[in-house]
Structure formats: C-alpha cells, structure tokens
OpenMM code with the backbone's topology and positions (N, CA, C; nanometers):
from openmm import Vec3, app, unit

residues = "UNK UNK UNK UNK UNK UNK UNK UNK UNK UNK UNK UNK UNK UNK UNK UNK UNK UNK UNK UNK UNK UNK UNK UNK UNK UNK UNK UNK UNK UNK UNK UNK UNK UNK UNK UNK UNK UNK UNK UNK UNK UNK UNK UNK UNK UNK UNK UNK UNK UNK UNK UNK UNK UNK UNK UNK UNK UNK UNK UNK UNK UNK UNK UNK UNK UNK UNK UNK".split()
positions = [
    Vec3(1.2382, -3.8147, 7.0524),
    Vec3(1.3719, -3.7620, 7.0571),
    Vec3(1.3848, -3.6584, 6.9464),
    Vec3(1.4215, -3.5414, 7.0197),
    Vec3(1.4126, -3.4189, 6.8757),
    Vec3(1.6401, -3.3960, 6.8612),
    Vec3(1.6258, -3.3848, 6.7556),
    Vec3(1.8116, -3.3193, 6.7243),
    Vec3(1.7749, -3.2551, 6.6222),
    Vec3(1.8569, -3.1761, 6.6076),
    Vec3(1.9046, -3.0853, 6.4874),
    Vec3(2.0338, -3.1181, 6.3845),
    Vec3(2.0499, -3.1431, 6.2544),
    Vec3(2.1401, -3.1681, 6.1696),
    Vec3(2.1623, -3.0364, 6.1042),
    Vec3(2.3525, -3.0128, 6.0266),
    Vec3(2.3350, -2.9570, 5.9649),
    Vec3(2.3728, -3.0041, 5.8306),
    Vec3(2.3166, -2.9394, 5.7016),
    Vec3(2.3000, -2.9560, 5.5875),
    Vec3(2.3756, -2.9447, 5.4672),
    Vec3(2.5337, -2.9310, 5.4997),
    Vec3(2.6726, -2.9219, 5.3920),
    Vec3(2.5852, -2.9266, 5.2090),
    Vec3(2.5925, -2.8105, 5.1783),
    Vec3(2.5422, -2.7606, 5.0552),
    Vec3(2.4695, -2.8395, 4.9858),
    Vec3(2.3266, -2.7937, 5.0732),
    Vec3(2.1782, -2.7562, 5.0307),
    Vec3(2.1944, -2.6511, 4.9366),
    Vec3(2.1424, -2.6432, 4.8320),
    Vec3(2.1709, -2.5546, 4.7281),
    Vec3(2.0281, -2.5147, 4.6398),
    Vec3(1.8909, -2.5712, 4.6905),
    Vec3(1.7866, -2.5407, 4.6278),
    Vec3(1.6686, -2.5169, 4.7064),
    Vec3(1.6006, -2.4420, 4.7595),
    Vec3(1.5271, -2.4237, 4.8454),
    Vec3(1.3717, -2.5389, 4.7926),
    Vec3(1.3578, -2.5578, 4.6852),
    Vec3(1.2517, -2.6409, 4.6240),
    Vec3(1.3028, -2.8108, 4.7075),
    Vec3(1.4208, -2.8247, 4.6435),
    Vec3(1.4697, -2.9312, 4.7137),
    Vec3(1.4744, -2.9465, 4.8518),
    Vec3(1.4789, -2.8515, 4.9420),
    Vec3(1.4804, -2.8703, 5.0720),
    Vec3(1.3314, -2.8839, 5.0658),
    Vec3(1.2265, -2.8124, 5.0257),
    Vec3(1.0768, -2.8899, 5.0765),
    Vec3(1.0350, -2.9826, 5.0181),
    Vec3(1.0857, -3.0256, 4.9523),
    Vec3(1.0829, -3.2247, 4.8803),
    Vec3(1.1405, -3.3300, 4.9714),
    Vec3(1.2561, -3.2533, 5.0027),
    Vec3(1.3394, -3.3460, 5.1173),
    Vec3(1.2523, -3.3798, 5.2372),
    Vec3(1.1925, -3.2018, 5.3316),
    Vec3(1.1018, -3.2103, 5.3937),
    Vec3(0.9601, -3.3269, 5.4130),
    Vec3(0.9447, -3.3089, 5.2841),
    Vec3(0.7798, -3.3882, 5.2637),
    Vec3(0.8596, -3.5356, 5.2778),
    Vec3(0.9459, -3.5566, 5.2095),
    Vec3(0.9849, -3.7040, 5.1977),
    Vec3(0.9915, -3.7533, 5.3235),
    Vec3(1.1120, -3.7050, 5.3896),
    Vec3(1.1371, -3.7789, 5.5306),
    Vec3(1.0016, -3.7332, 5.6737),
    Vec3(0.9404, -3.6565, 5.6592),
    Vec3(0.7985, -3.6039, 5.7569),
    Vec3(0.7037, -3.7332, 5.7209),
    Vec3(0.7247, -3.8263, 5.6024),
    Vec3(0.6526, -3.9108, 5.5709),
    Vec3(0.6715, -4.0542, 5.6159),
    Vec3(0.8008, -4.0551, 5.6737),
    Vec3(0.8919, -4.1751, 5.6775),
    Vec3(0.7809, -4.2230, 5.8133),
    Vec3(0.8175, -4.3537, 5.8564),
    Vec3(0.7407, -4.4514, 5.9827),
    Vec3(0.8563, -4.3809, 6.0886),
    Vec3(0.8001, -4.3954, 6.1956),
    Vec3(0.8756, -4.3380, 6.3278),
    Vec3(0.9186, -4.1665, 6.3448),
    Vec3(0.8919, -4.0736, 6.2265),
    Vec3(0.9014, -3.9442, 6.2323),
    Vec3(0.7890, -3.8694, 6.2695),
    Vec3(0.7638, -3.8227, 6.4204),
    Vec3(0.6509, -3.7334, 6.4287),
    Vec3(0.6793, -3.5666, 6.3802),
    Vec3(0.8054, -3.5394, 6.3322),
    Vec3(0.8238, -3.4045, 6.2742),
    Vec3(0.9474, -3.3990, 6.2222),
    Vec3(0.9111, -3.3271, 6.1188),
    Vec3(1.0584, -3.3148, 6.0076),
    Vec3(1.0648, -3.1339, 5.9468),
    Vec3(1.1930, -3.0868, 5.9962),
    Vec3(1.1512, -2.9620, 5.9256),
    Vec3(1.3361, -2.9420, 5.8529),
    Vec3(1.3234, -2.9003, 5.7055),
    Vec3(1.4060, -2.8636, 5.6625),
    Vec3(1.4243, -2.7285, 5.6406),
    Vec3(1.5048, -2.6328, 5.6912),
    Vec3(1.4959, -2.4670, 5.6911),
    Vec3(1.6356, -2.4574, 5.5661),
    Vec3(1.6268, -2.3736, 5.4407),
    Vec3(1.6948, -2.3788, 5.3404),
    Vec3(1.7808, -2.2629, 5.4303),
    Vec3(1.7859, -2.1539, 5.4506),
    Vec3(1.8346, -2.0617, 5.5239),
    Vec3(1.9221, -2.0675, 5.5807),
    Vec3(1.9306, -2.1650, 5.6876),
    Vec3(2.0435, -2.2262, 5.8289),
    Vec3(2.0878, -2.3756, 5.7703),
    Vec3(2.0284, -2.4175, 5.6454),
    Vec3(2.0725, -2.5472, 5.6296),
    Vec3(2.0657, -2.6468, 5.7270),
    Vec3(1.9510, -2.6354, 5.7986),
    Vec3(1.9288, -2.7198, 5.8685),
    Vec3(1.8360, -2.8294, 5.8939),
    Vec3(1.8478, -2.9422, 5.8987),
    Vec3(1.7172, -3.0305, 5.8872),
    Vec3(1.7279, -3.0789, 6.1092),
    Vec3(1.5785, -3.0416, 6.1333),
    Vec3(1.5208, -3.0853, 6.2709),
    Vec3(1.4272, -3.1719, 6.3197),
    Vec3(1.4741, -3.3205, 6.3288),
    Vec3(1.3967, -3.4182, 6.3056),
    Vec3(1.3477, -3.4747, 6.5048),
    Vec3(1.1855, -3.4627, 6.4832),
    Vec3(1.1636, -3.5541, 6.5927),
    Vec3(1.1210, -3.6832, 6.5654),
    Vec3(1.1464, -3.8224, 6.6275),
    Vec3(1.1606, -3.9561, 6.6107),
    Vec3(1.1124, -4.0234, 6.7115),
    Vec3(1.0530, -4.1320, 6.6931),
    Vec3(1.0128, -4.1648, 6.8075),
    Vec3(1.1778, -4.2576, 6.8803),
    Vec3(1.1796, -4.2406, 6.9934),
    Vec3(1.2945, -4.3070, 7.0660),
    Vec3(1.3540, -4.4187, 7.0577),
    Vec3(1.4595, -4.4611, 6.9950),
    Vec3(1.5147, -4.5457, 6.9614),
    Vec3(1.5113, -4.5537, 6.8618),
    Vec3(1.5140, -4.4605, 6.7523),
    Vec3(1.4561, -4.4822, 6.5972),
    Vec3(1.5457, -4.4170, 6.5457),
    Vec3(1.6388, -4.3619, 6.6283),
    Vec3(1.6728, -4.2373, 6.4829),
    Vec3(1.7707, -4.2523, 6.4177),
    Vec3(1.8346, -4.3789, 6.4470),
    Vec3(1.9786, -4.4092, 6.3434),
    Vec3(1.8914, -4.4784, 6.2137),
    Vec3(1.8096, -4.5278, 6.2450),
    Vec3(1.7043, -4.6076, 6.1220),
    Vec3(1.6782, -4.5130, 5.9988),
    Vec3(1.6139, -4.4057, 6.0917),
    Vec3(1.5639, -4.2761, 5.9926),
    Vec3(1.6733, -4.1945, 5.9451),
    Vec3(1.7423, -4.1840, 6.0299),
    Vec3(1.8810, -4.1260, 6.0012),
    Vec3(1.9279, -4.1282, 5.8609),
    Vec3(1.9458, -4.2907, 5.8364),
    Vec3(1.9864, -4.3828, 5.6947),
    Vec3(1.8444, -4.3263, 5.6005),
    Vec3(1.7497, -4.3809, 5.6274),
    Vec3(1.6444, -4.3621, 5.5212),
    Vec3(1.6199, -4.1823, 5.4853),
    Vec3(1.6299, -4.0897, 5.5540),
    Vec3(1.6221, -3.9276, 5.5738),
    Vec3(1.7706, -3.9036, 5.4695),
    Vec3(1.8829, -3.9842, 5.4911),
    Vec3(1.9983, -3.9544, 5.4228),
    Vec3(1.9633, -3.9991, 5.2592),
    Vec3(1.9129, -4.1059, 5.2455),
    Vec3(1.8852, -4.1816, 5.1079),
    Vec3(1.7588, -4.0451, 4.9805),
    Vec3(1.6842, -4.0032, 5.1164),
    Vec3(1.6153, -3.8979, 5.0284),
    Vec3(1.6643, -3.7674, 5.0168),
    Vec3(1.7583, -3.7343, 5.1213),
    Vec3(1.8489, -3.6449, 5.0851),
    Vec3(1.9113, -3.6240, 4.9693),
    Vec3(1.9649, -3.7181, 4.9389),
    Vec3(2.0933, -3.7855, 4.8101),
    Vec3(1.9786, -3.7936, 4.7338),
    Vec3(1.8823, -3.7942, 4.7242),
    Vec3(1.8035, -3.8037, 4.6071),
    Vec3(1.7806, -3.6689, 4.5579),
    Vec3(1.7509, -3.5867, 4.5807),
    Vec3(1.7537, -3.4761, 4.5614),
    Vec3(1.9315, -3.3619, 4.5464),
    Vec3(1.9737, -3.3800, 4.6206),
    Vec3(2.1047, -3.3212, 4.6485),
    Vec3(2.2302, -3.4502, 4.6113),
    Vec3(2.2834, -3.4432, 4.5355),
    Vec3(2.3968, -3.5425, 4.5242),
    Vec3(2.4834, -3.5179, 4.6840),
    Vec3(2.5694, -3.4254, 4.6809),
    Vec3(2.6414, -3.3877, 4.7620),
    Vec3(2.5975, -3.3445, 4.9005),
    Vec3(2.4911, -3.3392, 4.8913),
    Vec3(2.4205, -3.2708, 5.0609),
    Vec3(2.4469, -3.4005, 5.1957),
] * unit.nanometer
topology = app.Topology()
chain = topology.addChain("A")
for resn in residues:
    res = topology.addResidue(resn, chain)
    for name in ("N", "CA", "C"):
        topology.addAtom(name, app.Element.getBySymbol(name[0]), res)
C-alpha cells in the first residue's frame, strides 16, 4: 500500500534524510522517501500495516522535528 503524507514544518533538509533512513528501516516498510522541497514523506507498507508504521514513522519524526 503506497500514500503520500504531508509534512507541516519540516525545517531541515539533514533532518528530513535522518527521518528518511529511520522509518525506510522500520519492519513492514518496503519504501520510504522524505522530499524536503514538497514536504512530503511517501511511504510504501506492506498491507495492513500502515497505521502501525504510521505511529512508529511519527515517533521518529518528533525525534528529529519537535513540531513536524
């Protein structure tokens, strides 16, 4: 299952490819791309997974970005 999110102030382009690596790493993500540009993060998941990753993709978000 692929969707697209958008990214309410992403503010470091370093941080968006930390974010990237983090959640591309997570169990059930066959692709993770964070674009600093469009503020957008485009996650594919395997099916039925993605409220799981959703939570864990948000937790490394906030790690990096307070407010994102």
């Amino acid at each position: 299952m692929k969707k697209s999110y958008k990214l309410e102030n992403l503010g470091c382009a370093n941080c968006a490819r930390k974010m990237e690596e983090g959640i591309s790493a997570l169990a059930n993500v066959n692709s993770a791309k964070v674009v600093f540009m469009t503020e957008k993060l485009v996650l594919d998941v395997v099916d039925g997974t993605m409220d799981s990753v959703l939570d864990e993709a948000q937790s490394i978000i906030s790690r990096y970005e307070d407010d994102c």
